[in-house]
C-alpha positions in Angstrom: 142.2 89.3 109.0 141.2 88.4 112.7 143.3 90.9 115.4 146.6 88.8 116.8 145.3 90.0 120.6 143.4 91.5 122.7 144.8 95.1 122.0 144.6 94.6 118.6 141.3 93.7 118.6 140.7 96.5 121.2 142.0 98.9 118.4 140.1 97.2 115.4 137.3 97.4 117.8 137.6 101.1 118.5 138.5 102.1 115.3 135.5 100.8 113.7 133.1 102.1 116.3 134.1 106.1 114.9 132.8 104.9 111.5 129.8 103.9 112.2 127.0 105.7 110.3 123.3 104.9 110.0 120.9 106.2 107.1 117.9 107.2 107.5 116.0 103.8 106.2 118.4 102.0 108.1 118.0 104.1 111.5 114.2 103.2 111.2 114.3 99.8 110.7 116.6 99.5 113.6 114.6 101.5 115.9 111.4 99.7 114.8 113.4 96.1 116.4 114.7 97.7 119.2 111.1 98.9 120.3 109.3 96.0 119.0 106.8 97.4 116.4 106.8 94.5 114.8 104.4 93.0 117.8 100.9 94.3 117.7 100.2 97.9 119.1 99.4 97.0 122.6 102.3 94.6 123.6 104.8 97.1 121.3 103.5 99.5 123.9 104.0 97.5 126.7 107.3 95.4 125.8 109.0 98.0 123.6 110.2 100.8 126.0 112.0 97.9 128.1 113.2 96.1 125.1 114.7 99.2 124.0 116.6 99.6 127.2 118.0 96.3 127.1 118.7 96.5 123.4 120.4 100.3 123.6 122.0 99.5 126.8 124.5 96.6 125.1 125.5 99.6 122.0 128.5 101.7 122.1 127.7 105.3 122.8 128.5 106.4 119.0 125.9 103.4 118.2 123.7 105.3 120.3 124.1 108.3 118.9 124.3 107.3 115.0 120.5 105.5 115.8 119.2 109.0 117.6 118.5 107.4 120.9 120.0 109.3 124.5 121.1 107.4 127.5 119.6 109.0 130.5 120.5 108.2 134.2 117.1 106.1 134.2 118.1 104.4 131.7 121.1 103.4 133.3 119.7 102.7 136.7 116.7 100.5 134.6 119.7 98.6 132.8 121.4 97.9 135.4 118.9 96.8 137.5 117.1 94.4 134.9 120.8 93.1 134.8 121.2 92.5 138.3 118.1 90.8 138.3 118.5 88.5 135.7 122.1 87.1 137.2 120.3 86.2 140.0 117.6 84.5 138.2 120.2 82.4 136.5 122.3 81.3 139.5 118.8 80.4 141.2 117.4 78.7 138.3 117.9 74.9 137.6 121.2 74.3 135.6 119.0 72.1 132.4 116.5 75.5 132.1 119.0 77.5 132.5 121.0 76.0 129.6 117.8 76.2 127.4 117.2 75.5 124.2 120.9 75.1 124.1 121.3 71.8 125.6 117.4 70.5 123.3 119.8 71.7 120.3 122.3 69.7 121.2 120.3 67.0 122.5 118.9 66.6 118.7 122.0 67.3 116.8 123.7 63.8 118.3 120.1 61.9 118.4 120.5 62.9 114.5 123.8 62.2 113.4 123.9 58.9 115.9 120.9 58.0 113.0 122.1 59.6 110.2 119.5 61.8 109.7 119.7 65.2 107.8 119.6 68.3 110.0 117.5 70.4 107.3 
């Protein structure tokens, strides 16, 4: 079932994208992640409108739209930036942080199966 190529999957990918619909329930819950209102109310407050830009900025437009959230220029230009930013952070940061938890994961899996140990 997986596309052959790229432009398949292109098409797949579009296709899917105009059937995308959100209920009510589901539109809630999915807002509630995006602005963190699981946290407690002051850092929801503080973490959530951020969080929501990073979250809505990586959706497809009719994502967007289906979830009731608009894109404004400042979203955008806050998007971006926070993008920007973190791309330098990365090439300045140290290669083993940088690879974090990644490269602990990995670290364990081999320490257990060189040891035979379960990995539940």
């Amino acid at each position: 079932m997986w596309p052959a190529d790229r432009e398949a999957f292109e098409a797949y990918w579009k296709e899917s994208v105009q059937r995308i619909e959100v209920d009510r329930q589901t539109r809630a819950y999915l807002r509630g992640i995006a602005e963190v209102r699981f946290l407690p109310g002051p850092l929801a407050k503080v973490l959530g409108p951020f969080n929501r830009v990073m979250t809505v900025g990586f959706l497809p437009q009719e994502f967007r739209d289906e979830l009731g959230y608009e894109w404004t220029g400042r979203d955008r230009a806050v998007f971006a930036a926070a993008l920007k930013g973190m791309a330098v952070a990365n090439r300045l940061m140290p290669g083993p942080l940088r690879r974090f938890p990644f490269n602990v994961y990995l670290w364990d899996f081999r320490r257990r199966m060189r040891k035979g140990r379960s990995f539940v």
